[in-house]
PDB file of N, CA, C and O in Angstrom:
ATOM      1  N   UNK A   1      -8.981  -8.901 -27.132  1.00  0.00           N
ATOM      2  CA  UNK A   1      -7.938  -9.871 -26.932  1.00  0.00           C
ATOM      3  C   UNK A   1      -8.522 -11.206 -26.468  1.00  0.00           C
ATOM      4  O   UNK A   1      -7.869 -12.246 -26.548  1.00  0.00           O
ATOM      5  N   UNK A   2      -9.822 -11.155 -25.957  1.00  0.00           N
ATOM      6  CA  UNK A   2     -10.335 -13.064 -25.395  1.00  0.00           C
ATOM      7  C   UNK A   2     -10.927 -13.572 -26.560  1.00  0.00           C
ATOM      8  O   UNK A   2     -11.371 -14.717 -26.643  1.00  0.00           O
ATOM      9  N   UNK A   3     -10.946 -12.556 -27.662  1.00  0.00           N
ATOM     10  CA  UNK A   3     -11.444 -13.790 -29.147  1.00  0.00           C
ATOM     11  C   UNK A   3      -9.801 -14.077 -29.426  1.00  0.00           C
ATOM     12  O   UNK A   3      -9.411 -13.466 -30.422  1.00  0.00           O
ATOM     13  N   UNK A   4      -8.890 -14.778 -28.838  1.00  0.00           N
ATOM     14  CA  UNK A   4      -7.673 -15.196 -29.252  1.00  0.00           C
ATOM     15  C   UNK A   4      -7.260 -16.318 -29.335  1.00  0.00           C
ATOM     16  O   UNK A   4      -6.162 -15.944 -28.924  1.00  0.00           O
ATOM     17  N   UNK A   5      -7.091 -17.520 -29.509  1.00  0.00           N
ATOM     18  CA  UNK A   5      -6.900 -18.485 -29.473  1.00  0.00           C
ATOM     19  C   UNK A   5      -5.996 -18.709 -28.395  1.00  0.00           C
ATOM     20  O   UNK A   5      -5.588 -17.613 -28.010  1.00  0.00           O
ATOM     21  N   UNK A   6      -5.503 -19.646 -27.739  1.00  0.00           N
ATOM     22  CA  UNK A   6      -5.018 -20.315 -26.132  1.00  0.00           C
ATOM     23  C   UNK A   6      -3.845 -19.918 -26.504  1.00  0.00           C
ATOM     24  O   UNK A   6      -3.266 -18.937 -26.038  1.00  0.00           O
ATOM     25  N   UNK A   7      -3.401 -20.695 -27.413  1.00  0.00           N
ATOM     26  CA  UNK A   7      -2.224 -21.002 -27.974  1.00  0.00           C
ATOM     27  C   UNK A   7      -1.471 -19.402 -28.045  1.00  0.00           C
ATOM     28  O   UNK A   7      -0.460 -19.179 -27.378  1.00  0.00           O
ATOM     29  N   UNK A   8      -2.028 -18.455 -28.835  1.00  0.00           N
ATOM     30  CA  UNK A   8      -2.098 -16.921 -28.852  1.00  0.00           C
ATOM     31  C   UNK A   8      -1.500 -16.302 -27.544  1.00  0.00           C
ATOM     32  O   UNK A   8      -0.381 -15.962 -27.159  1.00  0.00           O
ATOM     33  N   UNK A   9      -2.575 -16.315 -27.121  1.00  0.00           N
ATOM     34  CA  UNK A   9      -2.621 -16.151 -25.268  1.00  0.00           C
ATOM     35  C   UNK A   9      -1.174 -16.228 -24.804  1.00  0.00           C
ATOM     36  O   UNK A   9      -0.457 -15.369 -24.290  1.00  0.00           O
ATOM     37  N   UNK A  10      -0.954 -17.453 -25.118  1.00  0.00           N
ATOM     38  CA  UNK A  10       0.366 -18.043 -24.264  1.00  0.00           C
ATOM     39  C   UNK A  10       1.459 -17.562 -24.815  1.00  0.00           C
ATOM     40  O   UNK A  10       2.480 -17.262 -24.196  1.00  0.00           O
ATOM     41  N   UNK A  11       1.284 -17.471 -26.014  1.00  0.00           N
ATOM     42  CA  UNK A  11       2.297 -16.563 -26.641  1.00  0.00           C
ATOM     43  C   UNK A  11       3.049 -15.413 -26.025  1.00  0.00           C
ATOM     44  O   UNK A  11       4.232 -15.085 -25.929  1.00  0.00           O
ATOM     45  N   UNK A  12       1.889 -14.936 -25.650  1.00  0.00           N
ATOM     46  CA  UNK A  12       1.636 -13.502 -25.662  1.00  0.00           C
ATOM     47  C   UNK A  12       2.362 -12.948 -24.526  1.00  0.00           C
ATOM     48  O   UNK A  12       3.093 -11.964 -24.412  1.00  0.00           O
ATOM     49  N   UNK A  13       1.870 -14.052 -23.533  1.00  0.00           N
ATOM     50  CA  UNK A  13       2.106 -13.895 -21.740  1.00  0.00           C
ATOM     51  C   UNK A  13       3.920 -14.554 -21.484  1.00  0.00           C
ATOM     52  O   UNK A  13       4.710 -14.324 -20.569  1.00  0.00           O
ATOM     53  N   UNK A  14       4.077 -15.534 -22.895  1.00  0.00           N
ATOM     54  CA  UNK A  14       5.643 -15.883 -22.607  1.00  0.00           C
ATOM     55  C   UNK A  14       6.547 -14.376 -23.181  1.00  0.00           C
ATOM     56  O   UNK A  14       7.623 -14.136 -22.633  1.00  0.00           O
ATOM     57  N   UNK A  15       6.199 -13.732 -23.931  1.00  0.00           N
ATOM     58  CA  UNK A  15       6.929 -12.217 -24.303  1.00  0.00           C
ATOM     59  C   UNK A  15       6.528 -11.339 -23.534  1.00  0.00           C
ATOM     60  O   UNK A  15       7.237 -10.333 -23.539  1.00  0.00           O
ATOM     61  N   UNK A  16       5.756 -11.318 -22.938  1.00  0.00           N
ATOM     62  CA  UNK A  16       5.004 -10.226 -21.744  1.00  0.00           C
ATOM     63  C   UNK A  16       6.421  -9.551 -21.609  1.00  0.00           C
ATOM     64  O   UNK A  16       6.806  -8.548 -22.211  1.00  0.00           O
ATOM     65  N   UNK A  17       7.095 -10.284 -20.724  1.00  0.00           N
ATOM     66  CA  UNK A  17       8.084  -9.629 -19.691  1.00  0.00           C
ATOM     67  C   UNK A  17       9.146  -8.489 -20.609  1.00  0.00           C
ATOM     68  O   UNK A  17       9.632  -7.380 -20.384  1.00  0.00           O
ATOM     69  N   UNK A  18       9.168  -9.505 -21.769  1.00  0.00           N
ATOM     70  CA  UNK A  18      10.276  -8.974 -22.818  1.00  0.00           C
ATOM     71  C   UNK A  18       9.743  -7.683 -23.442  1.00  0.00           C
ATOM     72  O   UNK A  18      10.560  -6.985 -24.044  1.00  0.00           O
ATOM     73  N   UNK A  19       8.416  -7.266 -23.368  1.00  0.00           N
ATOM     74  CA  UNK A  19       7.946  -6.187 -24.129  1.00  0.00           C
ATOM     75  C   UNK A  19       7.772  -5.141 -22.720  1.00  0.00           C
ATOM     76  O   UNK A  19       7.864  -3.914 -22.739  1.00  0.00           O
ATOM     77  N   UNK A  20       7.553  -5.830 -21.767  1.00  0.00           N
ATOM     78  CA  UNK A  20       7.650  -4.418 -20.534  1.00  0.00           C
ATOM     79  C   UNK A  20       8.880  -4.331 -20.471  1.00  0.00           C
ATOM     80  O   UNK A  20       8.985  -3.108 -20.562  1.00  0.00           O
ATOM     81  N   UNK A  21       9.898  -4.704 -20.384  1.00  0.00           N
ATOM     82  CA  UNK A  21      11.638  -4.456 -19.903  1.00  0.00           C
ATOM     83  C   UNK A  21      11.768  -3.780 -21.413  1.00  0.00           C
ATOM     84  O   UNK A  21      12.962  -3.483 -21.392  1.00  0.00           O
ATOM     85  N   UNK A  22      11.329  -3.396 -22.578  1.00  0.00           N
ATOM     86  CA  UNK A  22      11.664  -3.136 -23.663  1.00  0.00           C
ATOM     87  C   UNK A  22      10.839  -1.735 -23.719  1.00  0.00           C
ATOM     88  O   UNK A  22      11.458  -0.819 -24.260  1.00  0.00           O
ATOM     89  N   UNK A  23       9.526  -1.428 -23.237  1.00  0.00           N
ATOM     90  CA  UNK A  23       8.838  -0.356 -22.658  1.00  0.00           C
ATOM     91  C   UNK A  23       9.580   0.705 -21.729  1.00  0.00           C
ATOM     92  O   UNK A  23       9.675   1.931 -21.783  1.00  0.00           O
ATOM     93  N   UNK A  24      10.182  -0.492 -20.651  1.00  0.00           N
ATOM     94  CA  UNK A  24      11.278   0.639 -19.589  1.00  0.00           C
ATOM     95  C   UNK A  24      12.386   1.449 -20.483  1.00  0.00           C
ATOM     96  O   UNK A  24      12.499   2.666 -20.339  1.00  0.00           O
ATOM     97  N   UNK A  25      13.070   0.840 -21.262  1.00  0.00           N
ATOM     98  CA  UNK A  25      14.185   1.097 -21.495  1.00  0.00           C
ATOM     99  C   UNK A  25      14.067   2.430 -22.276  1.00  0.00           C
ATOM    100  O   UNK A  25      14.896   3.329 -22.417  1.00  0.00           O
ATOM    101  N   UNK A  26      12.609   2.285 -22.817  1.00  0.00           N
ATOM    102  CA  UNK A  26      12.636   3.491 -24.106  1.00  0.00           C
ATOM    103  C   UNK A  26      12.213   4.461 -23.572  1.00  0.00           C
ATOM    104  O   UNK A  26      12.598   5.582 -23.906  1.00  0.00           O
ATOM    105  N   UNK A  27      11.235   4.241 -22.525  1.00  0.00           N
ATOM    106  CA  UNK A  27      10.884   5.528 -21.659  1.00  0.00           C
ATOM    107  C   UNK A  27      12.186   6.334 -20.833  1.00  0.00           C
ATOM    108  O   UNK A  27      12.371   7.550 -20.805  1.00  0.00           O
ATOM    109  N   UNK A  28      13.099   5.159 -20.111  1.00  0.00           N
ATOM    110  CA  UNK A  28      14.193   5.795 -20.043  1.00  0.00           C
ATOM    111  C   UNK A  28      15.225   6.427 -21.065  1.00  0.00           C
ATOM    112  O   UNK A  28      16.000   7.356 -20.840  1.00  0.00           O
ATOM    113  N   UNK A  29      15.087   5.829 -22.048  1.00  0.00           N
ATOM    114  CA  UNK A  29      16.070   6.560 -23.119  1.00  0.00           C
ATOM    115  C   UNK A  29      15.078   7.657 -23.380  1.00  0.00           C
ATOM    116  O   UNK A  29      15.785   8.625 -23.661  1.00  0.00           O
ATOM    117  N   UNK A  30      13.913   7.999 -23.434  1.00  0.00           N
ATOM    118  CA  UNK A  30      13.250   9.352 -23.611  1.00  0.00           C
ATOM    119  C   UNK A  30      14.070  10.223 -22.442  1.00  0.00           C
ATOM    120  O   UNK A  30      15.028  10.977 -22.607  1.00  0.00           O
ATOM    121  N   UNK A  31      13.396   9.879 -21.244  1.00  0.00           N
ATOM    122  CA  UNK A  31      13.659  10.481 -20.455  1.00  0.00           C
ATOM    123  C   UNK A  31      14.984  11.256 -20.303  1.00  0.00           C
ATOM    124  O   UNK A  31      15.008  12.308 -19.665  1.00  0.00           O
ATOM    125  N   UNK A  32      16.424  10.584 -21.066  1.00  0.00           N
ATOM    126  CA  UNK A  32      17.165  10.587 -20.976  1.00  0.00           C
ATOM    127  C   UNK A  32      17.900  11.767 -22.154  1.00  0.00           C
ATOM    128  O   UNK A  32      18.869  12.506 -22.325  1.00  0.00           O
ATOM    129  N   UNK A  33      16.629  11.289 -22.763  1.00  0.00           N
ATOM    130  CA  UNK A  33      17.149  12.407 -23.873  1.00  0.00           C
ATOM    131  C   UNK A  33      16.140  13.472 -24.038  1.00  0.00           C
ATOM    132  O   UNK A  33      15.918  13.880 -25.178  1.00  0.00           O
ATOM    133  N   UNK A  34      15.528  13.951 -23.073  1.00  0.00           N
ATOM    134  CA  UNK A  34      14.791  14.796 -22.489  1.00  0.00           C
ATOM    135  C   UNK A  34      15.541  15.569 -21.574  1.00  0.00           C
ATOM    136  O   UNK A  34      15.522  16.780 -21.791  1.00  0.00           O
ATOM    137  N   UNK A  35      16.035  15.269 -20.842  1.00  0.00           N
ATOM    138  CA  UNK A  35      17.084  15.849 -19.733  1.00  0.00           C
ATOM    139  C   UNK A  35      18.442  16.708 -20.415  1.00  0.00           C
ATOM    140  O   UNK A  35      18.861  17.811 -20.063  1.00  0.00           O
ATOM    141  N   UNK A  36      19.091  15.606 -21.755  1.00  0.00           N
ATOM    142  CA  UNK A  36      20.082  16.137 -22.005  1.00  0.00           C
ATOM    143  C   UNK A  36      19.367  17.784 -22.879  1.00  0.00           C
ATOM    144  O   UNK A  36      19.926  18.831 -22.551  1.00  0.00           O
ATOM    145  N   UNK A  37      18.589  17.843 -23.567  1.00  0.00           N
ATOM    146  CA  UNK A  37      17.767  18.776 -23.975  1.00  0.00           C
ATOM    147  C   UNK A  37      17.887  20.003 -23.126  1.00  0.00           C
ATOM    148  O   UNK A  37      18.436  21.062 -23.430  1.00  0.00           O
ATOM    149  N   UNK A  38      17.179  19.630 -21.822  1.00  0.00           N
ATOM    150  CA  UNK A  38      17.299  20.538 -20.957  1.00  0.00           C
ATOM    151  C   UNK A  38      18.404  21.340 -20.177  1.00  0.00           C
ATOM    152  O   UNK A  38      18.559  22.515 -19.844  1.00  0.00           O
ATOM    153  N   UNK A  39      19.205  19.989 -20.018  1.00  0.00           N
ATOM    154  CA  UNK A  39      20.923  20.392 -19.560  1.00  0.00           C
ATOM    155  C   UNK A  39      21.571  21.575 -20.512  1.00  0.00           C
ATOM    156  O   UNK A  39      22.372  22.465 -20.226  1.00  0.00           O
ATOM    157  N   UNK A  40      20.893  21.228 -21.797  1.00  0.00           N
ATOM    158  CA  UNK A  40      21.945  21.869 -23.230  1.00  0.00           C
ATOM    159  C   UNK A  40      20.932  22.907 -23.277  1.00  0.00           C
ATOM    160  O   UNK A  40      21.284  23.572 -24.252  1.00  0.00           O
ATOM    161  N   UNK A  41      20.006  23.379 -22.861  1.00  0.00           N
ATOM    162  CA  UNK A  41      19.228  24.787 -23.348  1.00  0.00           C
ATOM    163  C   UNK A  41      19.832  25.527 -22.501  1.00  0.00           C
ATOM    164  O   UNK A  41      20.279  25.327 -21.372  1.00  0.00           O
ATOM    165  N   UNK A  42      19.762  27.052 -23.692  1.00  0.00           N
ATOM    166  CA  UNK A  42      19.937  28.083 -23.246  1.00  0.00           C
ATOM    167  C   UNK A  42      18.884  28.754 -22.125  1.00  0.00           C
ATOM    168  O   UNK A  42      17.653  28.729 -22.122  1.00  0.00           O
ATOM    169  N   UNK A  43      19.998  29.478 -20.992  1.00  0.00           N
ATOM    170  CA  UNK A  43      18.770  30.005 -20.369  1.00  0.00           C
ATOM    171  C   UNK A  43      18.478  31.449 -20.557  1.00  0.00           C
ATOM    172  O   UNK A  43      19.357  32.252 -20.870  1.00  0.00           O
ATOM    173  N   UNK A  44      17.325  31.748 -20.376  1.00  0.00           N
ATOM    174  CA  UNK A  44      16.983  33.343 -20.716  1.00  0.00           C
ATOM    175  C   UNK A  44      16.331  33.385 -19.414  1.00  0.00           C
ATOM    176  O   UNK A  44      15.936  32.529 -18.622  1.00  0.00           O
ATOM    177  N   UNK A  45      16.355  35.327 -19.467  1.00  0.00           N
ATOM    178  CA  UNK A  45      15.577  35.914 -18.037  1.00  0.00           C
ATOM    179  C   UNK A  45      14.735  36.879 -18.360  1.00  0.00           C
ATOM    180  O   UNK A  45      14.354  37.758 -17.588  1.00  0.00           O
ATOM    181  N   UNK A  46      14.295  36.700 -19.952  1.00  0.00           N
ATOM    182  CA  UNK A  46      13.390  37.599 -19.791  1.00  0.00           C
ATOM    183  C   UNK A  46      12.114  36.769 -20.720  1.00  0.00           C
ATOM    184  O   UNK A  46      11.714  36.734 -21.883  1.00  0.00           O
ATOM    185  N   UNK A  47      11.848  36.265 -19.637  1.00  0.00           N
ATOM    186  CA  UNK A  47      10.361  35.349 -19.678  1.00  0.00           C
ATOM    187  C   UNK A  47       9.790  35.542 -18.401  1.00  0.00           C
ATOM    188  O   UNK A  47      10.500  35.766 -17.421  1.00  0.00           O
ATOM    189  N   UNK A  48       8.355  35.458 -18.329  1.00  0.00           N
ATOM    190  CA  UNK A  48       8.431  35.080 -16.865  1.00  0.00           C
ATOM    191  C   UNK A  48       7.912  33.715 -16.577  1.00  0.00           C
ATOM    192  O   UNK A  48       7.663  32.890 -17.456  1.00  0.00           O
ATOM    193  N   UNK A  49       7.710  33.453 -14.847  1.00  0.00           N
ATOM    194  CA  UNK A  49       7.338  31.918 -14.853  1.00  0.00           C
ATOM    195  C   UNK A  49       6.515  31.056 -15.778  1.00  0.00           C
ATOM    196  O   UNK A  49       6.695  29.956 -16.300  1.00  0.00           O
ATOM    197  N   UNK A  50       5.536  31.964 -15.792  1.00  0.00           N
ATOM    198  CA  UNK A  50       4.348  31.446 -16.505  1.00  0.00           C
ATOM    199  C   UNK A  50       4.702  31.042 -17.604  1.00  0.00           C
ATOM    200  O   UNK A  50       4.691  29.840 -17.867  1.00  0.00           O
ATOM    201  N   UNK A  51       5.133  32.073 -18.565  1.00  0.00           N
ATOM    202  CA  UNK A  51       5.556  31.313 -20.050  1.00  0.00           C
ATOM    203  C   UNK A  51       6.463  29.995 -19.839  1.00  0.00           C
ATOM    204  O   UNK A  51       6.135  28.883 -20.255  1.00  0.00           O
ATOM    205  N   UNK A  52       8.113  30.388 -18.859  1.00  0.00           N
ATOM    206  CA  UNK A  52       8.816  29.620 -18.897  1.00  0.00           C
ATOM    207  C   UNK A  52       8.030  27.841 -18.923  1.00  0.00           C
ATOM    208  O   UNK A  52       8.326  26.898 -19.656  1.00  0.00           O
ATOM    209  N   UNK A  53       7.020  27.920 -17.867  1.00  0.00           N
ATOM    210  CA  UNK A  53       6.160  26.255 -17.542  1.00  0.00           C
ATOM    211  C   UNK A  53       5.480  26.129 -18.868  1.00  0.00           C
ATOM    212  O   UNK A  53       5.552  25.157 -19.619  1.00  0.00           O
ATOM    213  N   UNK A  54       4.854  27.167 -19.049  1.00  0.00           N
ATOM    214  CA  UNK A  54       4.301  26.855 -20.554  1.00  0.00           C
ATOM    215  C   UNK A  54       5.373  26.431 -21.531  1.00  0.00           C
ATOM    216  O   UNK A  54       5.226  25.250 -21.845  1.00  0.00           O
ATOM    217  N   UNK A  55       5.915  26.739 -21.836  1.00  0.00           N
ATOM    218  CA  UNK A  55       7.254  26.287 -22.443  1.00  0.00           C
ATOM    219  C   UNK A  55       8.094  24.846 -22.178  1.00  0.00           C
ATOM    220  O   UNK A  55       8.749  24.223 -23.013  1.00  0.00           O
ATOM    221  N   UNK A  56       7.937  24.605 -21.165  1.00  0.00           N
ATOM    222  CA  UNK A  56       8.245  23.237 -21.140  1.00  0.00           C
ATOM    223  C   UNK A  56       7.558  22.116 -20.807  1.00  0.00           C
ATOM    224  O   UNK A  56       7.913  20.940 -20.881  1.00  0.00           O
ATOM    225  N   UNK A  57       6.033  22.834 -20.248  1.00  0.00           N
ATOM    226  CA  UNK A  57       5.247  21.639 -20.811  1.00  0.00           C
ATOM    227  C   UNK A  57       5.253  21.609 -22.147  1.00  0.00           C
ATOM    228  O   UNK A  57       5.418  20.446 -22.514  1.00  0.00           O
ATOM    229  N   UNK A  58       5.126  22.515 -23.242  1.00  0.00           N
ATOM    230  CA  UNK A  58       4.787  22.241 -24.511  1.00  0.00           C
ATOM    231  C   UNK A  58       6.350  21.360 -24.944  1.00  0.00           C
ATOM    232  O   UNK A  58       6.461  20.604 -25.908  1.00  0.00           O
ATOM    233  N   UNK A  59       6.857  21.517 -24.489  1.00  0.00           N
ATOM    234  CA  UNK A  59       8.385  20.317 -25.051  1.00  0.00           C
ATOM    235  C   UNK A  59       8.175  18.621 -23.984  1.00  0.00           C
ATOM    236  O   UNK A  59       8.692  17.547 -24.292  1.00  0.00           O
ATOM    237  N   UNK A  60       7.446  18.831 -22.971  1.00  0.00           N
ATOM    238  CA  UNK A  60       7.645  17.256 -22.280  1.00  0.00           C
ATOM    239  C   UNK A  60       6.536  17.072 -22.953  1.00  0.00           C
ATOM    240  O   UNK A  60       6.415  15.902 -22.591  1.00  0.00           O
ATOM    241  N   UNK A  61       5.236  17.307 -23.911  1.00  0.00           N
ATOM    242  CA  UNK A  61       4.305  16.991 -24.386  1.00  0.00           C
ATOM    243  C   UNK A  61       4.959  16.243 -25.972  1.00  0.00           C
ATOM    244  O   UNK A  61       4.245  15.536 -26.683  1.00  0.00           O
ATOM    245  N   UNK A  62       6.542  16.604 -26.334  1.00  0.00           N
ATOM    246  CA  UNK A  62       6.896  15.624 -27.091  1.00  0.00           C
ATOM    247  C   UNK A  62       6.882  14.467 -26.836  1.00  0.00           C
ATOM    248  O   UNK A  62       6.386  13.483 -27.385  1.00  0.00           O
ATOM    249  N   UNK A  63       7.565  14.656 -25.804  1.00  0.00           N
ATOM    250  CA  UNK A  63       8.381  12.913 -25.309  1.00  0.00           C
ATOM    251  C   UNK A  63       7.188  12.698 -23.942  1.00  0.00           C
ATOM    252  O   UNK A  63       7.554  12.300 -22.837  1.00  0.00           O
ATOM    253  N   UNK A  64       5.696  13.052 -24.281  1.00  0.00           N
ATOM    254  CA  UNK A  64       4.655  12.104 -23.687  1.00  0.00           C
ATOM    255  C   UNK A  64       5.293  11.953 -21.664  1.00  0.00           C
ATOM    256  O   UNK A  64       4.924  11.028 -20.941  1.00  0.00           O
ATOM    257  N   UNK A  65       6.079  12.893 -21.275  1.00  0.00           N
ATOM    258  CA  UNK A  65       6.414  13.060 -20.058  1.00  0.00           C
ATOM    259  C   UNK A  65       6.140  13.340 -19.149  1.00  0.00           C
ATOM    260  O   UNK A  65       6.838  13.184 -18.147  1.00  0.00           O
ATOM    261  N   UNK A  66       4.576  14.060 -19.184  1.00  0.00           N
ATOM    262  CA  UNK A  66       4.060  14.823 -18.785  1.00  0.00           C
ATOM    263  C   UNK A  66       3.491  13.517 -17.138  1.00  0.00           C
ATOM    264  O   UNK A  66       2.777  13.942 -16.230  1.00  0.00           O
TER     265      UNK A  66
END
């Protein structure tokens, strides 16, 4: 990014804000639709802990939650 031209630069740093507040929102809409996932699963009792964590790390490893 410092082979960029000034002009570039400035660009870059005037959208800054607009691309982190645009970062939050989607992580929250993950998050959000990560939860409802969870709210809406069925629960079972014949797992035990171990699988169960295994099991939902391998689903927050969609949505990068981890």
């Amino acid at each position: 990014m410092s082979d960029l031209p000034p002009a570039i630069k400035a660009i870059q740093e005037q959208f800054r804000p607009r691309f982190e507040a645009q970062d939050a929102r989607m992580e929250a809409m993950a998050a959000a639709a990560f939860k409802a996932r969870m709210d809406n699963a069925e629960v079972t009792h014949d797992v035990s802990a171990e699988e169960a964590l295994a099991m939902l790390a391998k689903e927050a490893k969609k949505y990068d939650l981890e």
